[in-house]
mmCIF file of the N, C-alpha and C atoms, coordinates in Angstrom:
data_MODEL
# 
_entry.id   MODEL 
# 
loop_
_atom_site.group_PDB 
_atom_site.id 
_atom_site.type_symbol 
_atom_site.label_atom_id 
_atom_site.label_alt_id 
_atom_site.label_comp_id 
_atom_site.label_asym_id 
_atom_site.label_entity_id 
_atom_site.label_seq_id 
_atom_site.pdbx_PDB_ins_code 
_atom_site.Cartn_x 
_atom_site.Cartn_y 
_atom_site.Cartn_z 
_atom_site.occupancy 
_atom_site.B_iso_or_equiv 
_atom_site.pdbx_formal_charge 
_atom_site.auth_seq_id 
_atom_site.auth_comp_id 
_atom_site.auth_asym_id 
_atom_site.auth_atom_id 
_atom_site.pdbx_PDB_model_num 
ATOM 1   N N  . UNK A 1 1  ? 86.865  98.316  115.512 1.00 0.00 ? 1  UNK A N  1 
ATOM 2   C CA . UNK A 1 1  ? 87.049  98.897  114.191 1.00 0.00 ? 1  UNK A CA 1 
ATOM 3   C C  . UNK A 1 1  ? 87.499  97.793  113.245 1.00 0.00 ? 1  UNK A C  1 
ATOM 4   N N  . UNK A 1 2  ? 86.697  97.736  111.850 1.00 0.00 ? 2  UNK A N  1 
ATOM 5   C CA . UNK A 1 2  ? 86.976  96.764  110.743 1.00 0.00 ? 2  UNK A CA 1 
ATOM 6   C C  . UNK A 1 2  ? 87.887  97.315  110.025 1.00 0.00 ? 2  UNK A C  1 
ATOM 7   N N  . UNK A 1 3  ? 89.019  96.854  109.411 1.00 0.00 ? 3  UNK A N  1 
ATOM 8   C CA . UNK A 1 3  ? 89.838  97.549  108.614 1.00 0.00 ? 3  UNK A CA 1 
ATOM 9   C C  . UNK A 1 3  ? 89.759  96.460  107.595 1.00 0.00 ? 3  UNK A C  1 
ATOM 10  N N  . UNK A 1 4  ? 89.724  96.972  106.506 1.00 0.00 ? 4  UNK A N  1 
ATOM 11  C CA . UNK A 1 4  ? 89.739  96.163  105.198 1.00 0.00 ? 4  UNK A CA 1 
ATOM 12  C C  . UNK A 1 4  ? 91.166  96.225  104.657 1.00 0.00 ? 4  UNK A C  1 
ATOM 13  N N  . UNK A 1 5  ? 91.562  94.872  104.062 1.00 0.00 ? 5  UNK A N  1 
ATOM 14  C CA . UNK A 1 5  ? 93.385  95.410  104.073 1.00 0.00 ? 5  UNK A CA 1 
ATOM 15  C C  . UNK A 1 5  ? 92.968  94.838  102.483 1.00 0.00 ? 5  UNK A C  1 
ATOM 16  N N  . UNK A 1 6  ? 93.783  94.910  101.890 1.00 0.00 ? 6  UNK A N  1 
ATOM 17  C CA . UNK A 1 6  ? 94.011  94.296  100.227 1.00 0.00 ? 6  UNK A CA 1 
ATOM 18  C C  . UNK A 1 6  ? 95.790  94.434  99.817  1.00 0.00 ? 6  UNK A C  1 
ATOM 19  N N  . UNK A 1 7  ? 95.790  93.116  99.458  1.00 0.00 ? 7  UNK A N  1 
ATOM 20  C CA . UNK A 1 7  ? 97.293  92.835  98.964  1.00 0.00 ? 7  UNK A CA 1 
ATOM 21  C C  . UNK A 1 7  ? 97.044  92.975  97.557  1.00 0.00 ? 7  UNK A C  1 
ATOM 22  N N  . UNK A 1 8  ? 98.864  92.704  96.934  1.00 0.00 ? 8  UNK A N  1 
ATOM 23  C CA . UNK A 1 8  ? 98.854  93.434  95.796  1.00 0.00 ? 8  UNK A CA 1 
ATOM 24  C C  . UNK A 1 8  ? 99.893  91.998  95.762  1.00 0.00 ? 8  UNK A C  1 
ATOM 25  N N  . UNK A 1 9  ? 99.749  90.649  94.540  1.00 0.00 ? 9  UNK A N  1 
ATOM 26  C CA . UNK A 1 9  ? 101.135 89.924  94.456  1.00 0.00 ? 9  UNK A CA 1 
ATOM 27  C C  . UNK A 1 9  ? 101.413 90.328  93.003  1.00 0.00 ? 9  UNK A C  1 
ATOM 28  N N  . UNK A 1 10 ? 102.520 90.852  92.571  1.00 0.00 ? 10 UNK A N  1 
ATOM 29  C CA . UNK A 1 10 ? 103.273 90.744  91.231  1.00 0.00 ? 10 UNK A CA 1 
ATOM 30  C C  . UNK A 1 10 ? 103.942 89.565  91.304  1.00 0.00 ? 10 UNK A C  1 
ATOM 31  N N  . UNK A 1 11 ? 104.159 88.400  90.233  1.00 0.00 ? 11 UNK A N  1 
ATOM 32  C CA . UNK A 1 11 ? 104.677 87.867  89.581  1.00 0.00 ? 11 UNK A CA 1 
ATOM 33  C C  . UNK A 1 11 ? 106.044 88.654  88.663  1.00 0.00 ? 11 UNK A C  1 
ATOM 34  N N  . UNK A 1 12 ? 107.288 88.454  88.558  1.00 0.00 ? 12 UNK A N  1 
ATOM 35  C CA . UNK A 1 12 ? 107.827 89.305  87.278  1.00 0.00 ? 12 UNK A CA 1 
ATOM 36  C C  . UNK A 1 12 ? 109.214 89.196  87.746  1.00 0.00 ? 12 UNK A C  1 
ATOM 37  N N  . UNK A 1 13 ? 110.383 89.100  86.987  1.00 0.00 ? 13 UNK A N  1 
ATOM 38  C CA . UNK A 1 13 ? 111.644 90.076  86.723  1.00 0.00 ? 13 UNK A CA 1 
ATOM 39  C C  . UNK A 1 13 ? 111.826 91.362  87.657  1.00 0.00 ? 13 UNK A C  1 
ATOM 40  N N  . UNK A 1 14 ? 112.035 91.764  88.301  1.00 0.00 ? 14 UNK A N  1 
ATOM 41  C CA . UNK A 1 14 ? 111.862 92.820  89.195  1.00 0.00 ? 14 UNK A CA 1 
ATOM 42  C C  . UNK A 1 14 ? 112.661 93.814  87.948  1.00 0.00 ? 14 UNK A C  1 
ATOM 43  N N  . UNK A 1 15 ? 113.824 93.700  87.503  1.00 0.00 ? 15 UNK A N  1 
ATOM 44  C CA . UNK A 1 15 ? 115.310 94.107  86.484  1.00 0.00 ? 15 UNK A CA 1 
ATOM 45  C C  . UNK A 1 15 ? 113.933 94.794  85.506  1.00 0.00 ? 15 UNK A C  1 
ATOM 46  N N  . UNK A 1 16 ? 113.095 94.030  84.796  1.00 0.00 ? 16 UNK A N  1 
ATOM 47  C CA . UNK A 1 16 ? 112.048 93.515  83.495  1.00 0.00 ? 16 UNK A CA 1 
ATOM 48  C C  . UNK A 1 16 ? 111.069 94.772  84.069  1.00 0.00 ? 16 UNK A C  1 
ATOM 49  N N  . UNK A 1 17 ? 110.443 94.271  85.562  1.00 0.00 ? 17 UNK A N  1 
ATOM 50  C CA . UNK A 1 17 ? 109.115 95.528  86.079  1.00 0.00 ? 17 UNK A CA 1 
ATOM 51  C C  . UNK A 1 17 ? 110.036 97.188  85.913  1.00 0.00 ? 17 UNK A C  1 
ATOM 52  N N  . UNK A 1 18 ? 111.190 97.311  86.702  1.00 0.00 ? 18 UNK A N  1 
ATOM 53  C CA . UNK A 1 18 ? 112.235 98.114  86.421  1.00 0.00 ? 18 UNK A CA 1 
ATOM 54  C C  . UNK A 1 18 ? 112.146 99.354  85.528  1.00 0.00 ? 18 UNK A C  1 
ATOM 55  N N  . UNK A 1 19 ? 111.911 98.417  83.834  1.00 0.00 ? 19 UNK A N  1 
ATOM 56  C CA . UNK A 1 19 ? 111.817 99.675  83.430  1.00 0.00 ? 19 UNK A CA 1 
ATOM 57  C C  . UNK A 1 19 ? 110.845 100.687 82.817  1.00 0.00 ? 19 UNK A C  1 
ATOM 58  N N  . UNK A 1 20 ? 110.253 99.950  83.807  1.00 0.00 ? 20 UNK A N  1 
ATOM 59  C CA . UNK A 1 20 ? 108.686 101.283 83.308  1.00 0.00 ? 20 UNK A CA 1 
ATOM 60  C C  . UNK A 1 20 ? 108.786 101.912 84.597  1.00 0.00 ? 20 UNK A C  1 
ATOM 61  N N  . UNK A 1 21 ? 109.237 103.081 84.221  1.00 0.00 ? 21 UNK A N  1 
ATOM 62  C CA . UNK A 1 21 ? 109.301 104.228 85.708  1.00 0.00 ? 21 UNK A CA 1 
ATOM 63  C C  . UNK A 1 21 ? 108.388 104.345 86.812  1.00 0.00 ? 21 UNK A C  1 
ATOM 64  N N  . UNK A 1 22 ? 106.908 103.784 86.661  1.00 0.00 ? 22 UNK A N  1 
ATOM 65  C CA . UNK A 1 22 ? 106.069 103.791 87.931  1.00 0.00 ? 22 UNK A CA 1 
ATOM 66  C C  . UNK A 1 22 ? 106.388 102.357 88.430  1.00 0.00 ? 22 UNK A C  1 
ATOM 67  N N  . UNK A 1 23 ? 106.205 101.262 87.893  1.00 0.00 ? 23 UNK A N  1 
ATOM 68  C CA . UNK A 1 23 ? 106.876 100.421 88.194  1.00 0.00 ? 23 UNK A CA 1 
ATOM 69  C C  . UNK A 1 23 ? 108.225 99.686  89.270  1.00 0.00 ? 23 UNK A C  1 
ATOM 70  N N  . UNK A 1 24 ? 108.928 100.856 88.915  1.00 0.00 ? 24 UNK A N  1 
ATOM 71  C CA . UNK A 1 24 ? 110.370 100.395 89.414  1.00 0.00 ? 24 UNK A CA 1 
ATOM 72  C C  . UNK A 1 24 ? 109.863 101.716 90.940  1.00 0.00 ? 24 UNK A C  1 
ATOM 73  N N  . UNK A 1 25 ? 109.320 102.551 90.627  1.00 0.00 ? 25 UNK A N  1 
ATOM 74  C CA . UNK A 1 25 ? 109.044 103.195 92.303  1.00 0.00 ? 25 UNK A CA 1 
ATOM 75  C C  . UNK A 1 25 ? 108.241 102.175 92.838  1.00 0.00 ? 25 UNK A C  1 
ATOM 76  N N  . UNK A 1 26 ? 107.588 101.413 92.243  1.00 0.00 ? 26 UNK A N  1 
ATOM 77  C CA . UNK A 1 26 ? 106.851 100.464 93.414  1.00 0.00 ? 26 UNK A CA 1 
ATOM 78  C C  . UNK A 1 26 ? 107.599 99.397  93.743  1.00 0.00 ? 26 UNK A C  1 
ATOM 79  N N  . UNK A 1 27 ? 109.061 98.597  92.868  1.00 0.00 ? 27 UNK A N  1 
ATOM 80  C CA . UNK A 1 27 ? 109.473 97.763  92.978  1.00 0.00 ? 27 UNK A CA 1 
ATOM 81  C C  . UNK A 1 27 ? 110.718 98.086  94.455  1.00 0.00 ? 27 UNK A C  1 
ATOM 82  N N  . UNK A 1 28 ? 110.611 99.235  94.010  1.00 0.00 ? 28 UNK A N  1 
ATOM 83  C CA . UNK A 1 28 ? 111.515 99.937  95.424  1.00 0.00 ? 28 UNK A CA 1 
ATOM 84  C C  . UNK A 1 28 ? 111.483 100.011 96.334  1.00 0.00 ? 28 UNK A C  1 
ATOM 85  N N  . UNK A 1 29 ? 109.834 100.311 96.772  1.00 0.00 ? 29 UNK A N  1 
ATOM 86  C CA . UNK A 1 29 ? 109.269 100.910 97.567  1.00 0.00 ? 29 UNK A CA 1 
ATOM 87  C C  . UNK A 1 29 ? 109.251 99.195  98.353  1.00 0.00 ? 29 UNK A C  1 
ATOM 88  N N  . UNK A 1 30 ? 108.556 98.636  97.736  1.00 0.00 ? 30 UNK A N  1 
ATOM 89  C CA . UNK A 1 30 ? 108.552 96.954  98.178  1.00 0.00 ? 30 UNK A CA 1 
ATOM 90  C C  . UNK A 1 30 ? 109.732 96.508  98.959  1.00 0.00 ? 30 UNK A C  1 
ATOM 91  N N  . UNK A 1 31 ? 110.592 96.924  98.036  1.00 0.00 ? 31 UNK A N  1 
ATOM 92  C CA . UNK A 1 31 ? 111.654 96.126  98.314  1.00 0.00 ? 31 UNK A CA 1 
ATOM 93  C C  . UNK A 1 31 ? 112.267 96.846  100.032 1.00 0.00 ? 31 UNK A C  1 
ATOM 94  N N  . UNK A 1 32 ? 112.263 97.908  99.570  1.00 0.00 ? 32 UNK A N  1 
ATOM 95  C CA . UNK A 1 32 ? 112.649 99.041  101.082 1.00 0.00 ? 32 UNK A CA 1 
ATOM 96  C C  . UNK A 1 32 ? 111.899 98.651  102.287 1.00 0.00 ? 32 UNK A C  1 
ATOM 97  N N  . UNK A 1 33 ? 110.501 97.747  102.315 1.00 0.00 ? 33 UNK A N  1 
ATOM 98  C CA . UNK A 1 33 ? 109.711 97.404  103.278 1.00 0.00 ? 33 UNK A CA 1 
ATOM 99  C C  . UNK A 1 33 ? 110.094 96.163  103.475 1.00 0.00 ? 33 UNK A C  1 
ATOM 100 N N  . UNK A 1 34 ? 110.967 95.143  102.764 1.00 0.00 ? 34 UNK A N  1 
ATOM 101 C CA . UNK A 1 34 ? 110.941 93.911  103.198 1.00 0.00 ? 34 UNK A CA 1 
ATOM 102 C C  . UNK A 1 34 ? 110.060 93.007  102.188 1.00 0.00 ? 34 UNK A C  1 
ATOM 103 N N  . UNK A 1 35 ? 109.302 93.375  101.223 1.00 0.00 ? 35 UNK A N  1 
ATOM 104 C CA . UNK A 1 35 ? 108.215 93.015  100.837 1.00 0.00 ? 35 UNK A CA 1 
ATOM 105 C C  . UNK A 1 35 ? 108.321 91.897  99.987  1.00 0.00 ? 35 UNK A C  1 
ATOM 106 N N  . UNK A 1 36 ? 109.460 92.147  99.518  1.00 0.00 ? 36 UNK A N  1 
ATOM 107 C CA . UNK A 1 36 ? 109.793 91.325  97.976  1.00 0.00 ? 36 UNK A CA 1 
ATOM 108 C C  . UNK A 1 36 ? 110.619 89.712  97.844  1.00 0.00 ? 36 UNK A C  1 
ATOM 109 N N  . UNK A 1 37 ? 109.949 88.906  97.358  1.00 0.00 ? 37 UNK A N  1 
ATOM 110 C CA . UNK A 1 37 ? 110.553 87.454  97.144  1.00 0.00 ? 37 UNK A CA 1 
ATOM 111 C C  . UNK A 1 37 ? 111.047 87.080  96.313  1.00 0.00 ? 37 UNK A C  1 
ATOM 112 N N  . UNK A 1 38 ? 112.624 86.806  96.481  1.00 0.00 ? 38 UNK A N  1 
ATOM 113 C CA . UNK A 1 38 ? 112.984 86.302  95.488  1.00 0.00 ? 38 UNK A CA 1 
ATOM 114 C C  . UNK A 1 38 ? 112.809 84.702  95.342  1.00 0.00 ? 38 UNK A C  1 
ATOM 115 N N  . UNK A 1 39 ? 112.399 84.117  94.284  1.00 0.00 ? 39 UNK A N  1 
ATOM 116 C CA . UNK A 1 39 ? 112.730 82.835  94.050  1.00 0.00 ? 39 UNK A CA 1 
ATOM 117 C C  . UNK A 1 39 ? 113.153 82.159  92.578  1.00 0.00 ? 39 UNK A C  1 
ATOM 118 N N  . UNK A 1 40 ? 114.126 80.998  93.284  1.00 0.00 ? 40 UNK A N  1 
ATOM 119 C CA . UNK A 1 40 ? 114.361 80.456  92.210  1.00 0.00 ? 40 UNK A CA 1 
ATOM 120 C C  . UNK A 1 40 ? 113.540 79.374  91.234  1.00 0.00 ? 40 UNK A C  1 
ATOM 121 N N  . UNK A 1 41 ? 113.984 79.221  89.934  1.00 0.00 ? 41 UNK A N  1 
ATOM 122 C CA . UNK A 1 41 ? 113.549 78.000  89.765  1.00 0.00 ? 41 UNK A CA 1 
ATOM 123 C C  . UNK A 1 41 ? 113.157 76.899  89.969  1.00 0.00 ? 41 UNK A C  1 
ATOM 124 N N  . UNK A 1 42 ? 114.079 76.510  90.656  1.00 0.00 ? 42 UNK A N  1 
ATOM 125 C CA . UNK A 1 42 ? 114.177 75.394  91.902  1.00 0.00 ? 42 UNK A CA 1 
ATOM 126 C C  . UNK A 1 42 ? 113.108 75.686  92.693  1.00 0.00 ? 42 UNK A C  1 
ATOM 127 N N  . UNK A 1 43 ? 113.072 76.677  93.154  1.00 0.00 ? 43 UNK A N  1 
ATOM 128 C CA . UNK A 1 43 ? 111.250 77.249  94.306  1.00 0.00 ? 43 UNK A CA 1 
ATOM 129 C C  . UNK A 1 43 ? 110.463 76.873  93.462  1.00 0.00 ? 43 UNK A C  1 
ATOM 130 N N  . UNK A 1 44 ? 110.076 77.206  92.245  1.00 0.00 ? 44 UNK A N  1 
ATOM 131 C CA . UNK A 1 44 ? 109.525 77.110  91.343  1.00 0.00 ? 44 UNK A CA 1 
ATOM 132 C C  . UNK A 1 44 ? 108.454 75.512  91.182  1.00 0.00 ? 44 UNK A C  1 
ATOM 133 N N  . UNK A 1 45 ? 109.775 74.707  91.142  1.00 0.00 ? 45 UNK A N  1 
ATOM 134 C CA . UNK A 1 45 ? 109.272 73.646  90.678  1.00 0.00 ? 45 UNK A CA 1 
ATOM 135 C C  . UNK A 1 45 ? 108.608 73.285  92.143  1.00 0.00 ? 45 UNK A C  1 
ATOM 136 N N  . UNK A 1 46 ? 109.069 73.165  92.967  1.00 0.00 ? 46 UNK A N  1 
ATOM 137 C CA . UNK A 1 46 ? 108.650 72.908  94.363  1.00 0.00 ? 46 UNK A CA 1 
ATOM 138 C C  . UNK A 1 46 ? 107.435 73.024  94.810  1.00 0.00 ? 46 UNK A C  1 
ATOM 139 N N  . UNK A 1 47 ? 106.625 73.884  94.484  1.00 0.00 ? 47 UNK A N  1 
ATOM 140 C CA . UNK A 1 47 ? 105.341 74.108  94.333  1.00 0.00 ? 47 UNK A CA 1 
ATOM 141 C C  . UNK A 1 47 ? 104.424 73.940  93.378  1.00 0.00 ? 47 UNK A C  1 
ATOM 142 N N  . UNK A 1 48 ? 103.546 72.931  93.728  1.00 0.00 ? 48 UNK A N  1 
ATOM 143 C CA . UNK A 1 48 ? 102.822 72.355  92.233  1.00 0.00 ? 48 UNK A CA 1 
ATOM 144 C C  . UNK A 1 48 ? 101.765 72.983  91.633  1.00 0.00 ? 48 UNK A C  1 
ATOM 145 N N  . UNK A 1 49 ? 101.227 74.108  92.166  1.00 0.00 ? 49 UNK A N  1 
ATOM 146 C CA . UNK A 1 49 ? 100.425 74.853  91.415  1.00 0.00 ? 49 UNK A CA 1 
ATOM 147 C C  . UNK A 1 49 ? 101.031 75.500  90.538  1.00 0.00 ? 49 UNK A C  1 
ATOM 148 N N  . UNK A 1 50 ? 102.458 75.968  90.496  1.00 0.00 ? 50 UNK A N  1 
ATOM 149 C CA . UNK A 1 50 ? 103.368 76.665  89.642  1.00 0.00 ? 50 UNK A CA 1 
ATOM 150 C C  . UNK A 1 50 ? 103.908 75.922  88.615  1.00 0.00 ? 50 UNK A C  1 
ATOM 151 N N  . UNK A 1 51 ? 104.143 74.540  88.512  1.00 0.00 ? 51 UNK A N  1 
ATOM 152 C CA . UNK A 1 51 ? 104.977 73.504  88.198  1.00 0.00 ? 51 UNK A CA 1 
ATOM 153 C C  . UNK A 1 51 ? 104.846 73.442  86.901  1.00 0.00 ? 51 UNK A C  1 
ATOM 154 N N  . UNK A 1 52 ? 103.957 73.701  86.239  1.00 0.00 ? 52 UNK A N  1 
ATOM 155 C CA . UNK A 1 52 ? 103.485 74.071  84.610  1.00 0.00 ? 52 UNK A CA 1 
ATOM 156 C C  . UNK A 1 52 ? 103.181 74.725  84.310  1.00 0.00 ? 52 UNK A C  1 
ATOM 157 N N  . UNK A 1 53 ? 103.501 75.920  85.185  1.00 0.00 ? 53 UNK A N  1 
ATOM 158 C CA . UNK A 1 53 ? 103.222 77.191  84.386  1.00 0.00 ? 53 UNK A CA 1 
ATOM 159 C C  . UNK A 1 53 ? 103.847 78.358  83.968  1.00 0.00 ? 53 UNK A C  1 
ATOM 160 N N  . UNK A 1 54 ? 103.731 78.983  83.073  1.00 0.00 ? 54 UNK A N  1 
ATOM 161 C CA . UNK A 1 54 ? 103.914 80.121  82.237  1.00 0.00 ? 54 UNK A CA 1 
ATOM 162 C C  . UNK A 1 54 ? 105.959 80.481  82.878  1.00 0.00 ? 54 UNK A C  1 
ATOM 163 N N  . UNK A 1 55 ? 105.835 80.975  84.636  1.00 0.00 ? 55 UNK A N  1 
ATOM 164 C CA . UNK A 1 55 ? 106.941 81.245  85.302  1.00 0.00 ? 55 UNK A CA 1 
ATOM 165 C C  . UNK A 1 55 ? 108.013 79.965  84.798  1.00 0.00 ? 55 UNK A C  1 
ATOM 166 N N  . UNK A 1 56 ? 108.017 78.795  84.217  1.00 0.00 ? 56 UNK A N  1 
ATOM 167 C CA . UNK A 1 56 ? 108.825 77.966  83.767  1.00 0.00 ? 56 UNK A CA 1 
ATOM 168 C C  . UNK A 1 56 ? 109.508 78.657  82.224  1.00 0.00 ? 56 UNK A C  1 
ATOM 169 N N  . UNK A 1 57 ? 108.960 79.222  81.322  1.00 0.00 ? 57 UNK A N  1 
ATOM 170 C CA . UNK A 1 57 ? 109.174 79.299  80.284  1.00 0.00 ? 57 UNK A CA 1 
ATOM 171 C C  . UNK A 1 57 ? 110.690 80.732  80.322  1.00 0.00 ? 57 UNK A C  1 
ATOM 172 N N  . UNK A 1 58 ? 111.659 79.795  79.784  1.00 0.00 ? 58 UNK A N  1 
ATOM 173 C CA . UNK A 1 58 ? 112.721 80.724  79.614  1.00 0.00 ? 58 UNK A CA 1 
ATOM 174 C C  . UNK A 1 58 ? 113.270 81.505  78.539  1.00 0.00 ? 58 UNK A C  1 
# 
């Protein structure tokens, strides 16, 4: 049996996704599974596909 899987990555503020009410049930729901990454800035820069982009701007 083939199972087709499909991920879902948000980028975002989790606090920011939060307050749009469907939103924050999925940010929950994530989070309740283990799902969710936090990183810092510092992660940020660390990875160079990220290193100039948009996630820098404060």
């Amino acid at each position: 049996v083939n199972i087709m899987q499909k991920k879902l990555i948000m980028v975002g503020s989790a606090g920011t996704l939060s307050t749009i009410p469907l939103l924050r049930l999925l940010v929950e729901k994530v989070a309740e599974g283990g799902g969710q990454l936090d990183l810092t800035n510092k992660d940020v820069q660390s990875i160079p596909e990220l290193r100039n982009s948009q996630l820098n701007v404060q």
